[in-house]
Every structure is written in C-alpha cells, then in structure tokens.
C-alpha positions as CSV (number, residue, x, y, z in Angstrom):
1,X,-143.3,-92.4,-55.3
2,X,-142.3,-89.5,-53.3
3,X,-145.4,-87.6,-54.2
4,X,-147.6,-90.4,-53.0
5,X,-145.5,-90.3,-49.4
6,X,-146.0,-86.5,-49.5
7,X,-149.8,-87.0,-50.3
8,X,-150.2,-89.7,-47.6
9,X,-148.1,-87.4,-45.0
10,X,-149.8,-84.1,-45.7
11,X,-153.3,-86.5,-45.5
12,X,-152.4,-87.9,-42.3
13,X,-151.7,-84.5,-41.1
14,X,-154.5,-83.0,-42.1
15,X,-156.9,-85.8,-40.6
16,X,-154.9,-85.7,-37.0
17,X,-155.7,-82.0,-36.6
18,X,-159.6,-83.0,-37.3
19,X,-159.6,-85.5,-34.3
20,X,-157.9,-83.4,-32.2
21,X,-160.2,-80.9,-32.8
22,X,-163.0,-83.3,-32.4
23,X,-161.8,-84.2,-29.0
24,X,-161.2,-80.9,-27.6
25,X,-165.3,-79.9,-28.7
26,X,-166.2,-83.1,-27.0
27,X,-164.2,-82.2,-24.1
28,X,-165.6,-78.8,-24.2
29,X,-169.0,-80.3,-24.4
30,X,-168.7,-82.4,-21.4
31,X,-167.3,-79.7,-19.4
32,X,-170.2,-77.4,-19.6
33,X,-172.7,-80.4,-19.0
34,X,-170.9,-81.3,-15.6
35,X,-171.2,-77.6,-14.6
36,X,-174.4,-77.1,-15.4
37,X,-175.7,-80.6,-13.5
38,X,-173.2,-79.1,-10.8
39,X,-175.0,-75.7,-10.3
40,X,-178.5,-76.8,-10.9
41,X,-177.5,-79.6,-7.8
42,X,-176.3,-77.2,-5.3
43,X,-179.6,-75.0,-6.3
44,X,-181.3,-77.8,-5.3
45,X,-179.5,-78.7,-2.3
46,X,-179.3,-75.3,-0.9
47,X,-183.4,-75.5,0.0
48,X,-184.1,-77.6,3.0
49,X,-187.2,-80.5,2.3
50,X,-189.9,-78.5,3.5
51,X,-189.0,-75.9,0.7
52,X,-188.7,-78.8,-2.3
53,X,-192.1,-80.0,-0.5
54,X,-193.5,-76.7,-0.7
55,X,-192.2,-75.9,-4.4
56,X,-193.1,-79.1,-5.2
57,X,-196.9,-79.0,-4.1
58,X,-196.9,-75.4,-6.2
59,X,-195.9,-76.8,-9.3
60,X,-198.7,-79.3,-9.0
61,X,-202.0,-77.1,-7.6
62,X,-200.9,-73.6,-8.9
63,X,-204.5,-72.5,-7.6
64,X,-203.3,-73.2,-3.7
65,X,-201.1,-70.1,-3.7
C-alpha cells in the first residue's frame, strides 16, 4: 500500500512540475505577443496621417514613386 502512495505522490509531483512549466511557456508566449503588438503600434503611431496616407498609397501604385 505504501508503494502505491509513493507511486501516486512521486506521479502527482511529476505532473505539477509539467503544468507549471506549461504555464510559464504560455506566459512567456503572451508576453512577447503584447510587446511585439506594442512596438509595432507606437511605429505606427509615431507617423502623422499624411505619412500612413502616403505609405499607404505606395503600397498600392508602386509605379507612382
């Protein structure tokens, strides 16, 4: 009987370490997502409209430039 407890302890153990190592990827994950959507909105936001307009209307007719 005590083997089974050991077994089910050492499982339990085993499989907590796994989630928590789950979490902290995830975690990870989602931090570098937020500071990527972060940067790539202060690129955007440091051009003024006419800028966005203007890179805009380049990305589109290519020939105009």
């Amino acid at each position: 009987m005590s083997d089974i407890l050991a077994k089910v302890k050492a499982d339990e153990e085993k499989n907590g370490r796994f989630w928590q190592q789950f979490k902290l990827l995830w975690s990870g994950l989602f931090v570098l997502a937020t500071a990527v959507a972060t940067i790539v909105g202060w690129q955007n936001e440091g051009q003024s409209s006419n800028q966005q307009l203007l890179a805009l209307t380049l990305r589109r007719n290519p020939k105009n430039n």
